[in-house]
N, CA, C and O atoms as a GROMACS GRO file, in nm:
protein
  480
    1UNK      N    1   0.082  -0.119   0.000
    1UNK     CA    2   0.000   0.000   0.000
    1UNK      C    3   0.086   0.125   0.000
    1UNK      O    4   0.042   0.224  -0.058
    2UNK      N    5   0.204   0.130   0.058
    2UNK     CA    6   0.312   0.214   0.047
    2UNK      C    7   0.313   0.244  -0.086
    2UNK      O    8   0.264   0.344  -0.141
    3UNK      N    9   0.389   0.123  -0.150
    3UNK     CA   10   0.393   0.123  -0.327
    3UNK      C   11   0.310   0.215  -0.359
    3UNK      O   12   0.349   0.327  -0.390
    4UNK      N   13   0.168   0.178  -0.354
    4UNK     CA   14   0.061   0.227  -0.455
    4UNK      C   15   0.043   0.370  -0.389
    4UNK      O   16  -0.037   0.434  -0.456
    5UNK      N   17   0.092   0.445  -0.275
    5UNK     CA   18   0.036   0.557  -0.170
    5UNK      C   19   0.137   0.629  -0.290
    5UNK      O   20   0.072   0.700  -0.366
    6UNK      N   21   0.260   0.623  -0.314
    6UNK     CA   22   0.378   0.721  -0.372
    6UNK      C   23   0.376   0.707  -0.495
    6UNK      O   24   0.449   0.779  -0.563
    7UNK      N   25   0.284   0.602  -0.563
    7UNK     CA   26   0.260   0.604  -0.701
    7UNK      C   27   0.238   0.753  -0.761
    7UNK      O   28   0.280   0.841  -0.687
    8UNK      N   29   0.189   0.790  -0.866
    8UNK     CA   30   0.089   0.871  -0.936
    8UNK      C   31  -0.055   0.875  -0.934
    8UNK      O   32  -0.123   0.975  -0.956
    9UNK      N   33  -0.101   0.750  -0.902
    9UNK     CA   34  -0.232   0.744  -0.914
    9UNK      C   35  -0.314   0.705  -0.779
    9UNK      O   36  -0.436   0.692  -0.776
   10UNK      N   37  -0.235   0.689  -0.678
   10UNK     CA   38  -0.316   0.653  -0.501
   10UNK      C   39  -0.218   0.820  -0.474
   10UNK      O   40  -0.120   0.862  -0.535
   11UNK      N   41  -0.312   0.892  -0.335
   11UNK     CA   42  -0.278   0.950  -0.255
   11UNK      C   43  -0.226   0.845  -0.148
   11UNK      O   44  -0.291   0.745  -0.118
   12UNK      N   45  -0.104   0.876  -0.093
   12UNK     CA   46  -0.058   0.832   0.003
   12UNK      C   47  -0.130   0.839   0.130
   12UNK      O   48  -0.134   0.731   0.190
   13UNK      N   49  -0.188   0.940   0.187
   13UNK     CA   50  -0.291   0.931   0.323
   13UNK      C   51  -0.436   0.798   0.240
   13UNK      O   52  -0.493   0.710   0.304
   14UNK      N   53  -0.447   0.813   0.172
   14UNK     CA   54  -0.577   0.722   0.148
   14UNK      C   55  -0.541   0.608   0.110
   14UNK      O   56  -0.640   0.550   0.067
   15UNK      N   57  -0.432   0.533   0.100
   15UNK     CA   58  -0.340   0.381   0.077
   15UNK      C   59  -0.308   0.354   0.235
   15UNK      O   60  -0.328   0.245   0.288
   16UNK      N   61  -0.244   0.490   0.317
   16UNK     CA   62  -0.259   0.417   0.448
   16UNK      C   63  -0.358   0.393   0.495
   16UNK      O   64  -0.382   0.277   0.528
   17UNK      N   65  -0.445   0.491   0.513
   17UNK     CA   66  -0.583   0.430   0.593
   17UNK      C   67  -0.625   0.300   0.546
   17UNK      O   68  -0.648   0.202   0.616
   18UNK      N   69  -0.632   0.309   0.412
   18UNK     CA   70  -0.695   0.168   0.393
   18UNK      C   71  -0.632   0.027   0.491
   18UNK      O   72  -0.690  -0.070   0.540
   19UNK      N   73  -0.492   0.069   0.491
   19UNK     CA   74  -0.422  -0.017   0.538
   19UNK      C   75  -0.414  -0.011   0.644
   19UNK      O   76  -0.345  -0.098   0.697
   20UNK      N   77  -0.465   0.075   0.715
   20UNK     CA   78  -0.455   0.120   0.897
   20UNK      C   79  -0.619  -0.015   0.896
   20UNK      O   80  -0.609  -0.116   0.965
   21UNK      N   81  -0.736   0.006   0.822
   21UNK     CA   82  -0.849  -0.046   0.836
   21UNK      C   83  -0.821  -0.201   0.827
   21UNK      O   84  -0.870  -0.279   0.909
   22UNK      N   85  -0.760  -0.231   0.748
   22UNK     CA   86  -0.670  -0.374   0.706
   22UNK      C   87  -0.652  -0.448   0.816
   22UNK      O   88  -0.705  -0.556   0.841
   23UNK      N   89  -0.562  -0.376   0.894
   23UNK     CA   90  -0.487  -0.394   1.002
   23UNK      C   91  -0.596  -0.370   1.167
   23UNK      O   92  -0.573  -0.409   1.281
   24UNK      N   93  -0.679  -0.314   1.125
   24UNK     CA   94  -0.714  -0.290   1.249
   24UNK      C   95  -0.810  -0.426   1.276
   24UNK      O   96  -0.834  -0.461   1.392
   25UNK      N   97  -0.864  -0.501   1.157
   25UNK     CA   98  -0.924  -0.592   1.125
   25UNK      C   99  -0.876  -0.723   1.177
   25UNK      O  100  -0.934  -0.816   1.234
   26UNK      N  101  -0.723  -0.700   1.132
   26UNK     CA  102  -0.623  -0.809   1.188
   26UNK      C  103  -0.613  -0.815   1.307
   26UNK      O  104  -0.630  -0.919   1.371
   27UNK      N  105  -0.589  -0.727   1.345
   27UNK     CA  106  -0.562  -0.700   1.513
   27UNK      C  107  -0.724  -0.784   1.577
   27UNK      O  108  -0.726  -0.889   1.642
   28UNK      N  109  -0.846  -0.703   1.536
   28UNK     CA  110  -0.972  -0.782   1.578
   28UNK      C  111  -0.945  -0.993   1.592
   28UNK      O  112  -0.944  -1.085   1.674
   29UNK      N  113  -0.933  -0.967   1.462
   29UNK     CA  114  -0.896  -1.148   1.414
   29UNK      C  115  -0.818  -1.211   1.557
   29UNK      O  116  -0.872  -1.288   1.637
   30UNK      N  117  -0.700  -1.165   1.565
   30UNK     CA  118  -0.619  -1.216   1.635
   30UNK      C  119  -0.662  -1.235   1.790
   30UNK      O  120  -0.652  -1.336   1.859
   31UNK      N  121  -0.732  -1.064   1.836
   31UNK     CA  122  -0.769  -1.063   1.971
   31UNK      C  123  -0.940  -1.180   1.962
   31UNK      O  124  -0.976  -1.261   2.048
   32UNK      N  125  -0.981  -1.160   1.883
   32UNK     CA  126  -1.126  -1.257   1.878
   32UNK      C  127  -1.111  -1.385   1.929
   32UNK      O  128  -1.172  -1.437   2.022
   33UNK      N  129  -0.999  -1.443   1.838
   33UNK     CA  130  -0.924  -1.570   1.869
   33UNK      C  131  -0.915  -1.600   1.994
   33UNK      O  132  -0.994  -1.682   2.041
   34UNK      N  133  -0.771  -1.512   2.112
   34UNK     CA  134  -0.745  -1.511   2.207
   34UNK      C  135  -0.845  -1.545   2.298
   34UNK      O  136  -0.840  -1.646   2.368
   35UNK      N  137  -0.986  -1.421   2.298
   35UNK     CA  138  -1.101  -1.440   2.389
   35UNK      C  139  -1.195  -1.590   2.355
   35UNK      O  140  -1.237  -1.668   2.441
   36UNK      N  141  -1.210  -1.598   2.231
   36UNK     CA  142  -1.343  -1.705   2.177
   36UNK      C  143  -1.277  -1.801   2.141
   36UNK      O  144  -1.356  -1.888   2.106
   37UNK      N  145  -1.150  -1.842   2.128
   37UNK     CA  146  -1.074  -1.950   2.057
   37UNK      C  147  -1.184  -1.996   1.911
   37UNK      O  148  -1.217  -2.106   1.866
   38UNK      N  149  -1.211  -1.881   1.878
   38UNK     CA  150  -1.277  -1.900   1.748
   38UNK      C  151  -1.186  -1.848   1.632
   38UNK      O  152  -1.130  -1.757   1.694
   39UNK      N  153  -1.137  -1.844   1.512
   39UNK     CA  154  -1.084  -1.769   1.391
   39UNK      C  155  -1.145  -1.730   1.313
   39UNK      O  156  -1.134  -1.799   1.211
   40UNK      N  157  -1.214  -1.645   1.303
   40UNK     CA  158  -1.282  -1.538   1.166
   40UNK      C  159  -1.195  -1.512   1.127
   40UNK      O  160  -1.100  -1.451   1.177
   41UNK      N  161  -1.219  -1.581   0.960
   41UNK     CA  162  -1.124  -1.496   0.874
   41UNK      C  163  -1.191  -1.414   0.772
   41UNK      O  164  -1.115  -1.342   0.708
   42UNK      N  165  -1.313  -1.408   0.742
   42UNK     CA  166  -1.399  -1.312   0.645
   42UNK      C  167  -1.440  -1.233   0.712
   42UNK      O  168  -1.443  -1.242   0.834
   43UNK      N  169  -1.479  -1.142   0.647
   43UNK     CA  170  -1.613  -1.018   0.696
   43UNK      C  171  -1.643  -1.022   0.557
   43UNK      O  172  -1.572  -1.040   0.458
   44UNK      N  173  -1.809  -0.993   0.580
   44UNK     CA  174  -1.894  -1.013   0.466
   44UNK      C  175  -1.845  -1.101   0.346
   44UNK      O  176  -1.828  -1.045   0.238
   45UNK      N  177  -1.825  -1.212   0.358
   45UNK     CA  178  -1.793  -1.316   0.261
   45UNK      C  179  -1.653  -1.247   0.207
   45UNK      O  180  -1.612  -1.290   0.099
   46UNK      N  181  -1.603  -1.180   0.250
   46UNK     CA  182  -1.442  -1.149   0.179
   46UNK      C  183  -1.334  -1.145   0.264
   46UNK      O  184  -1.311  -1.048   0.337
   47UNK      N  185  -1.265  -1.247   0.259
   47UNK     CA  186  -1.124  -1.284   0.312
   47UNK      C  187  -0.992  -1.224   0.301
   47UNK      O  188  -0.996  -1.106   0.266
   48UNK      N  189  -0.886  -1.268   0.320
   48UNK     CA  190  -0.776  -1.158   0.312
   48UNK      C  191  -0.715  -1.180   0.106
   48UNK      O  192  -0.660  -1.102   0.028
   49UNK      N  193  -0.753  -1.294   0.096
   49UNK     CA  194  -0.698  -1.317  -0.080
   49UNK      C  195  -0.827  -1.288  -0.171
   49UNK      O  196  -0.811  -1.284  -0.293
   50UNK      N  197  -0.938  -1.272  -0.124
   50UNK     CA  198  -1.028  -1.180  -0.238
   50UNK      C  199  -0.992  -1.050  -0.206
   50UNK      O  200  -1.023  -0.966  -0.291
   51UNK      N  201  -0.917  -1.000  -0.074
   51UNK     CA  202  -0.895  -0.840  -0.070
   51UNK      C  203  -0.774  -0.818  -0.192
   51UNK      O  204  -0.782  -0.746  -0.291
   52UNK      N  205  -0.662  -0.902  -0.153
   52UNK     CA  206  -0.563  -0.918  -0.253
   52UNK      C  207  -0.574  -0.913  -0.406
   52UNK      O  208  -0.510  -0.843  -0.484
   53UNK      N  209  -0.661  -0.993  -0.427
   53UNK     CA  210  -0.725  -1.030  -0.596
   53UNK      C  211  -0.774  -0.875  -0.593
   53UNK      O  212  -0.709  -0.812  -0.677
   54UNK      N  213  -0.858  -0.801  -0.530
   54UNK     CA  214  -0.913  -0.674  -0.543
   54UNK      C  215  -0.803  -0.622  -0.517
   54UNK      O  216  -0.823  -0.506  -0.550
   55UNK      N  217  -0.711  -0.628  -0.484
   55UNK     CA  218  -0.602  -0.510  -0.542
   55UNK      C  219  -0.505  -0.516  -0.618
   55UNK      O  220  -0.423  -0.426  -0.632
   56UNK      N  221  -0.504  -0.629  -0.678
   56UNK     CA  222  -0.464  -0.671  -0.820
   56UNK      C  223  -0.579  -0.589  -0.941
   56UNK      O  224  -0.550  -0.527  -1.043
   57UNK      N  225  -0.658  -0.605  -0.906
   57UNK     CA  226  -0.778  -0.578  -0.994
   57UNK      C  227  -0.789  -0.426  -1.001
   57UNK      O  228  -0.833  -0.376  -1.104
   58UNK      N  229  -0.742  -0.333  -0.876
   58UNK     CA  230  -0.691  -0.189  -0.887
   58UNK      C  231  -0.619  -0.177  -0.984
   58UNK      O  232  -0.650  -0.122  -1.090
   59UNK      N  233  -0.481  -0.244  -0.947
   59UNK     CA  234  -0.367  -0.233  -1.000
   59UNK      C  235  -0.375  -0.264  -1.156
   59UNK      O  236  -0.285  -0.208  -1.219
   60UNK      N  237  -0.480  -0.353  -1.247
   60UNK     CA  238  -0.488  -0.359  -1.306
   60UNK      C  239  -0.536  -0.221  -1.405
   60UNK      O  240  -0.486  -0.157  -1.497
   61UNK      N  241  -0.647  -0.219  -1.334
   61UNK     CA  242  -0.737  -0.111  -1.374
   61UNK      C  243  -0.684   0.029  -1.406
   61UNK      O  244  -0.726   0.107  -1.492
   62UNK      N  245  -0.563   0.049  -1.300
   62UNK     CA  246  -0.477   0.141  -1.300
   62UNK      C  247  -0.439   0.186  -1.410
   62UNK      O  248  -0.448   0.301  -1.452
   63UNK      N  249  -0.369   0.044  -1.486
   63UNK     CA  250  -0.257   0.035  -1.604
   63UNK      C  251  -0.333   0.071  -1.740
   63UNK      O  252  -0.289   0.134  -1.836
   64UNK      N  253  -0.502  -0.007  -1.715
   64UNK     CA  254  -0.561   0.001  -1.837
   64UNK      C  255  -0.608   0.153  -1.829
   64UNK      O  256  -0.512   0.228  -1.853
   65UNK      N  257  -0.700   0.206  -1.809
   65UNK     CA  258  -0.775   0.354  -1.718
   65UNK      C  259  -0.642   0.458  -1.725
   65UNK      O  260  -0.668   0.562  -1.787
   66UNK      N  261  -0.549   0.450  -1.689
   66UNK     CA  262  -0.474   0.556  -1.672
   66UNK      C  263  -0.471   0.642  -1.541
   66UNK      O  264  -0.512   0.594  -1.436
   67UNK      N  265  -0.430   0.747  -1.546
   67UNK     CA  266  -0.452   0.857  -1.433
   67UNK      C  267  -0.533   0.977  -1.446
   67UNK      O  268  -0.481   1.079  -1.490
   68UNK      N  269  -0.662   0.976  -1.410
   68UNK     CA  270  -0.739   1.049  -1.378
   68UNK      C  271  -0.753   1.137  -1.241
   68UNK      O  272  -0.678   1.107  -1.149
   69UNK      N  273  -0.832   1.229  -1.227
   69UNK     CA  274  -0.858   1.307  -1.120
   69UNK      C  275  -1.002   1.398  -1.108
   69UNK      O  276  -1.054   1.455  -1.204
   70UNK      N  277  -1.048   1.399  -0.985
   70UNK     CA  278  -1.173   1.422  -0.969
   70UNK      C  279  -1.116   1.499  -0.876
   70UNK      O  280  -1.014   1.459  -0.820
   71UNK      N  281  -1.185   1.646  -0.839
   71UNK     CA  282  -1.166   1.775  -0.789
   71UNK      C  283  -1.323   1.740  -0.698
   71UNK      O  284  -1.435   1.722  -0.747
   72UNK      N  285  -1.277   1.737  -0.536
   72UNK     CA  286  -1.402   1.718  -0.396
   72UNK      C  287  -1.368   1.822  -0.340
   72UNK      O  288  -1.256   1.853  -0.379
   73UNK      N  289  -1.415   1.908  -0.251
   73UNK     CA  290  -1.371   2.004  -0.190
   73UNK      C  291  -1.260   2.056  -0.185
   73UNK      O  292  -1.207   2.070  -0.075
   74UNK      N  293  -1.188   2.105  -0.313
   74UNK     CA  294  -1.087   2.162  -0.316
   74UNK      C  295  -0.939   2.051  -0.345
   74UNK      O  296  -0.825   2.092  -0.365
   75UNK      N  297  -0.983   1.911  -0.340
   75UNK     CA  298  -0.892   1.810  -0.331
   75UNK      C  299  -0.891   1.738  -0.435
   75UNK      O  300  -1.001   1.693  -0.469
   76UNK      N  301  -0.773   1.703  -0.519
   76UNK     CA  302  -0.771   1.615  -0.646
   76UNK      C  303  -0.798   1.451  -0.574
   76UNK      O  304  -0.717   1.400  -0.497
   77UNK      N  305  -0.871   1.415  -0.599
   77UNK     CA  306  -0.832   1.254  -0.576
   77UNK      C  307  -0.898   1.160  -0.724
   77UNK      O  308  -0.989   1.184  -0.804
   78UNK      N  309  -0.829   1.080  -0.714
   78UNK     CA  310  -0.846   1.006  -0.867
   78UNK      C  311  -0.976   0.914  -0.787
   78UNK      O  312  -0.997   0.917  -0.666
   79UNK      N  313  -1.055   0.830  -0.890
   79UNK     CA  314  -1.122   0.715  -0.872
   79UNK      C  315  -1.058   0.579  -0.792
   79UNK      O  316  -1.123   0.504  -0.718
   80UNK      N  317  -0.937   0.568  -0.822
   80UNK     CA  318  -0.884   0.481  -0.728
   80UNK      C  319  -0.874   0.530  -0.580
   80UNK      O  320  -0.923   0.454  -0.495
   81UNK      N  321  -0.835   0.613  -0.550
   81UNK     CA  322  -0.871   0.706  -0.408
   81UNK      C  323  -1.030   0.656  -0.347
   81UNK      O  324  -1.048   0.598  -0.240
   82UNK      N  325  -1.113   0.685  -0.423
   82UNK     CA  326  -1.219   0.686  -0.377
   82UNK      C  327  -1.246   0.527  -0.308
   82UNK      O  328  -1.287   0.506  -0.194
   83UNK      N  329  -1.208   0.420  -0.413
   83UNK     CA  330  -1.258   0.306  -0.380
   83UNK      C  331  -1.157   0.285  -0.252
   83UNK      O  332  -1.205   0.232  -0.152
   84UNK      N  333  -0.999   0.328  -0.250
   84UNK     CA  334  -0.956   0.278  -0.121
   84UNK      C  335  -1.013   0.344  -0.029
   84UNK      O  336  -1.011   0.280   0.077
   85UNK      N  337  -1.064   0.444  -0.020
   85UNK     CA  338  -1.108   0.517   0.070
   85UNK      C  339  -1.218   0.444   0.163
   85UNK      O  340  -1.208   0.425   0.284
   86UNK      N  341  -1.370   0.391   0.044
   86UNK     CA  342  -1.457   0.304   0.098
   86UNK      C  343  -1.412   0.210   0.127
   86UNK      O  344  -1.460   0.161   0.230
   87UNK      N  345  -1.343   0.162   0.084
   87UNK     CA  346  -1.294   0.024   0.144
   87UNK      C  347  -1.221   0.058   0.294
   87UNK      O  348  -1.252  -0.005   0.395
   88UNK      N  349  -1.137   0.148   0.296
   88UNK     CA  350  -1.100   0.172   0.426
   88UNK      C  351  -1.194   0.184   0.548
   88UNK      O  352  -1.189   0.122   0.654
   89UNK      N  353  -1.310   0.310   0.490
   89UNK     CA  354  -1.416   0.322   0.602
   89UNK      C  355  -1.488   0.193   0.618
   89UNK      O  356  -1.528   0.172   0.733
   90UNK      N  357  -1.507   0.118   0.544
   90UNK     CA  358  -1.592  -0.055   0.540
   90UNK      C  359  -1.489  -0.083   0.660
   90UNK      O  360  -1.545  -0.082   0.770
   91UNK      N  361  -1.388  -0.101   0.663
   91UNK     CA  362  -1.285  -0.206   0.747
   91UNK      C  363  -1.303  -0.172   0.879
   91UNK      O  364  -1.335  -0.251   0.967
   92UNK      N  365  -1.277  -0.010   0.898
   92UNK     CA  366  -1.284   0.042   0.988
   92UNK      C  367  -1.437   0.057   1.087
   92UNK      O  368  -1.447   0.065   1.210
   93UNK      N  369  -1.537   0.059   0.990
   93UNK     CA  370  -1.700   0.017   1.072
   93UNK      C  371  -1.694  -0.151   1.097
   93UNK      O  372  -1.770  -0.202   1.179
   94UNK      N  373  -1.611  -0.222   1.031
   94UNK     CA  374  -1.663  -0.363   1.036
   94UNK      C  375  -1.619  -0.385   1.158
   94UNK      O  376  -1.689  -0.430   1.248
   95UNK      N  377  -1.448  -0.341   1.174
   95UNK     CA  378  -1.392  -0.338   1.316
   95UNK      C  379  -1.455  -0.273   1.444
   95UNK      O  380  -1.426  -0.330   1.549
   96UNK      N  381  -1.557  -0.134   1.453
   96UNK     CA  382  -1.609  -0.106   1.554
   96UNK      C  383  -1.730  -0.200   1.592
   96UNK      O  384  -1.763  -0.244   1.703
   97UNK      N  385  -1.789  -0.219   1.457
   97UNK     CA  386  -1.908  -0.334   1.472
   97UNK      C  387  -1.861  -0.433   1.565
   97UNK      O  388  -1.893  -0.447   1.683
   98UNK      N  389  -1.793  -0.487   1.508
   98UNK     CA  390  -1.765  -0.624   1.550
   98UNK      C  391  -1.684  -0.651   1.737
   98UNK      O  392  -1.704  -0.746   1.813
   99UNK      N  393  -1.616  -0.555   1.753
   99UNK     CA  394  -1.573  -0.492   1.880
   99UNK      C  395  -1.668  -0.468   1.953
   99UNK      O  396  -1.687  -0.556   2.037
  100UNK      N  397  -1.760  -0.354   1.956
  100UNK     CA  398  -1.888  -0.397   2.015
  100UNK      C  399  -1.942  -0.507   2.008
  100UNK      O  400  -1.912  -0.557   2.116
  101UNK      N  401  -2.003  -0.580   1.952
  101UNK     CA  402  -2.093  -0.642   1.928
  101UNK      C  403  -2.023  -0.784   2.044
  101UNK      O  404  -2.094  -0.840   2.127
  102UNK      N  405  -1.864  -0.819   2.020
  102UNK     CA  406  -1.781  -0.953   2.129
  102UNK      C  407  -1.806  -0.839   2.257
  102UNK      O  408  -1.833  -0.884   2.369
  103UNK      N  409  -1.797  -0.697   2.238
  103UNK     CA  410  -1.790  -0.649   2.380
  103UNK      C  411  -1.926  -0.702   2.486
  103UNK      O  412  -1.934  -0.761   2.593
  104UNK      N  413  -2.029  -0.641   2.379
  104UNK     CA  414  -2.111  -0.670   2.449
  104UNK      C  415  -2.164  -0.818   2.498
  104UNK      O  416  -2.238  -0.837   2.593
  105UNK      N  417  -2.115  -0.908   2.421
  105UNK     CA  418  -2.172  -1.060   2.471
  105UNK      C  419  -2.068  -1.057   2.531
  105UNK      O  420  -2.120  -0.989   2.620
  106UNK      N  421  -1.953  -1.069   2.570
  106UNK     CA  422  -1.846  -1.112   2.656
  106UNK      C  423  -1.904  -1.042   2.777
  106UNK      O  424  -1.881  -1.125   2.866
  107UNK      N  425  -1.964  -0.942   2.834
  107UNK     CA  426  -2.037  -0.865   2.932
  107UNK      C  427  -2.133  -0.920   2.971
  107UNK      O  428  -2.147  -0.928   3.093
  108UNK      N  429  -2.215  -0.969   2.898
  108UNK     CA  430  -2.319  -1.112   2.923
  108UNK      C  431  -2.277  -1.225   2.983
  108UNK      O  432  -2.327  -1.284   3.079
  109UNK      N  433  -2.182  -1.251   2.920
  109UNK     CA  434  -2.113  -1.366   2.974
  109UNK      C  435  -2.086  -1.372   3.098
  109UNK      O  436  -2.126  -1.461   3.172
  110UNK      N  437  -2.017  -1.282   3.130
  110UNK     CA  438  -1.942  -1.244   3.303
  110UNK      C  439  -1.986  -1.167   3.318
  110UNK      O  440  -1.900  -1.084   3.285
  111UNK      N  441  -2.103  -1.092   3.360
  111UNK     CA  442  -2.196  -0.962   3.460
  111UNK      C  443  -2.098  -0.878   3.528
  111UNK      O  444  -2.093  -0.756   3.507
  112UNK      N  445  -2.009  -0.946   3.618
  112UNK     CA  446  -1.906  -0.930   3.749
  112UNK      C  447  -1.743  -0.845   3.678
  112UNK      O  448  -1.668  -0.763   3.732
  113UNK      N  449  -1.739  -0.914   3.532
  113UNK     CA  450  -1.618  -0.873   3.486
  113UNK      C  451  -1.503  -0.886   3.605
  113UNK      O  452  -1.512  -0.942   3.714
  114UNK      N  453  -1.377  -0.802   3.535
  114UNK     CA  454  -1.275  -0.871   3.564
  114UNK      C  455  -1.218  -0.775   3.731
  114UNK      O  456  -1.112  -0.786   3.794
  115UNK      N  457  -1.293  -0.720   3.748
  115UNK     CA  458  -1.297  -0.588   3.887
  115UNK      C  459  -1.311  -0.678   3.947
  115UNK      O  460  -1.206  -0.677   4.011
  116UNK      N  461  -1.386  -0.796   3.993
  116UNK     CA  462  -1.375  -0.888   4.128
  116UNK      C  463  -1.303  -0.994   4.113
  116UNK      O  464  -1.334  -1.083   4.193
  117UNK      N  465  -1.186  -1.030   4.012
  117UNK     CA  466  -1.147  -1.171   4.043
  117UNK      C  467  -1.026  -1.148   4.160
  117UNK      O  468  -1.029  -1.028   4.190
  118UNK      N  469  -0.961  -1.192   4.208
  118UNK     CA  470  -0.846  -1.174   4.270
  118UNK      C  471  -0.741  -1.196   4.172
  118UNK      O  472  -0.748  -1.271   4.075
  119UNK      N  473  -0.631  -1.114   4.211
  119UNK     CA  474  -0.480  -1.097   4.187
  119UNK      C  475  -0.401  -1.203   4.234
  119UNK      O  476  -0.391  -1.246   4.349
  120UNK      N  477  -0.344  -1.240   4.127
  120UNK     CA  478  -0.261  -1.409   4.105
  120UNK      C  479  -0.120  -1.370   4.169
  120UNK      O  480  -0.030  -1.454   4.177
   0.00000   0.00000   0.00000
């Protein structure tokens, strides 16, 4: 995402976020695991190698399409911008979703939480 941020055709702030959302996803995955000894590896039927294939499929699109630019409040961002962009905010709601959503059943689970166990 670096690559594509210093390209010509990604803004660099909108290749990281995407990749901050990426990651924040991962981080979910990993901690989900820890608590539920469960492994989610999709959100909404898309895994980490249909994300990949979709950014092959940028990258493609890139080469064929060219470099364009669309003028938003004063800001050039091309069409590729845009889609990392949604895709970033997707990652980033899927991760608050989903954070809530173990928060709140893990709270169900244990009423008492972790304020009354004793110190080992």
């Amino acid at each position: 995402m670096t690559g594509a941020g210093v390209s010509a055709y990604i803004r660099l702030d909108v290749a990281l976020f995407a990749l901050l959302g990426y990651f924040m996803l991962c981080m979910y995955v990993f901690l989900y695991n820890q608590v539920s000894q469960r492994f989610q590896l999709s959100f909404l039927a898309l895994g980490p190698t249909e994300l990949r294939v979709g950014l092959i499929g940028i990258n493609c699109w890139m080469y064929v399409a060219g470099n364009s630019r669309i003028a938003i409040g004063g800001e050039m961002f091309s069409p590729y911008d845009l889609v990392l962009c949604g895709a970033g905010i997707i990652f980033v709601c899927l991760f608050a979703a989903n954070v809530f959503n173990v928060a709140r059943k893990l709270r169900l689970e244990d009423p008492a939480g972790i304020r009354n166990r004793p110190l080992l």
